[in-house]
C-alpha positions in Angstrom: 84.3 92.1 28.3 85.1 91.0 25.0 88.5 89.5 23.5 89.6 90.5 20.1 91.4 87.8 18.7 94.2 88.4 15.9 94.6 85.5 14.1 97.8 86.0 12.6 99.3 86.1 16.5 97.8 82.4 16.5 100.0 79.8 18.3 98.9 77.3 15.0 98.3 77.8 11.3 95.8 76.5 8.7 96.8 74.6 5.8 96.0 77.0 3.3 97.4 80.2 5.6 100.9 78.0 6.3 101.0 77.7 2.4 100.7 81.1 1.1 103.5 82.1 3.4 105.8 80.0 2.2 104.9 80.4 -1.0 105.6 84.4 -0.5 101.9 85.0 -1.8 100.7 86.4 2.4 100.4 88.8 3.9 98.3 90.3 1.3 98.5 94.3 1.4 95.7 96.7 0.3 96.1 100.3 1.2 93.5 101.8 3.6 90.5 103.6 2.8 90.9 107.2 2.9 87.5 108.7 1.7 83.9 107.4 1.1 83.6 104.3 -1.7 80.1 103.1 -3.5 79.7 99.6 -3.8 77.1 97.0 -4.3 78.0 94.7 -1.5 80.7 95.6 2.1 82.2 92.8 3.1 83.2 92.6 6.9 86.2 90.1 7.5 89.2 89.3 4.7 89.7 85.9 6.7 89.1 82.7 3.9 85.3 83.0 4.3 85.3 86.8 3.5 87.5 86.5 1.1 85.7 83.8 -0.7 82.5 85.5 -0.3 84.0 89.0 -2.0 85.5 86.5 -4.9 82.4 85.0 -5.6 80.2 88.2 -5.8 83.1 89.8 -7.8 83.1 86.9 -10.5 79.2 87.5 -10.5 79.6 91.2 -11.8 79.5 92.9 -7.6 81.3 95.5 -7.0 83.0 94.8 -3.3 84.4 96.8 -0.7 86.1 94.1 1.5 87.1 95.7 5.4 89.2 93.7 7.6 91.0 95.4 11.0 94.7 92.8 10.1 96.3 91.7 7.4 94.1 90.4 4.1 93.8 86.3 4.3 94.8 86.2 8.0 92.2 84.1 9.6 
């Protein structure tokens, strides 16, 4: 059977993770979606990679739809 994992119940922290907290900038809140959205691209996962991914396609004129299950930034 698969395990989820949550990172933000990890027993260590990244670099960049341990940072935001303390500079008050995590966890990062968006509300929940409540009805359909159109988008050019979905990203799955608002961990570093997804949330890198969803900046980069923003800057290049995307529109994004970014899901995650947790907090925004968490793993």
């Amino acid at each position: 059977m698969p395990v989820s994992q949550n990172a933000a119940a990890e027993r260590t922290e990244s670099l960049w993770l341990k940072d935001a907290r303390e500079a008050r900038r995590w966890p990062i809140s968006a509300p929940p979606l409540e009805d359909d959205q159109r988008c050019d691209v979905v990203v799955i996962g608002g961990g570093i990679a997804g949330l890198s991914i969803a900046f980069e396609l923003a800057e290049a004129g995307r529109s994004i739809v970014l899901v995650d299950r947790g907090p925004l930034g968490a793993a």
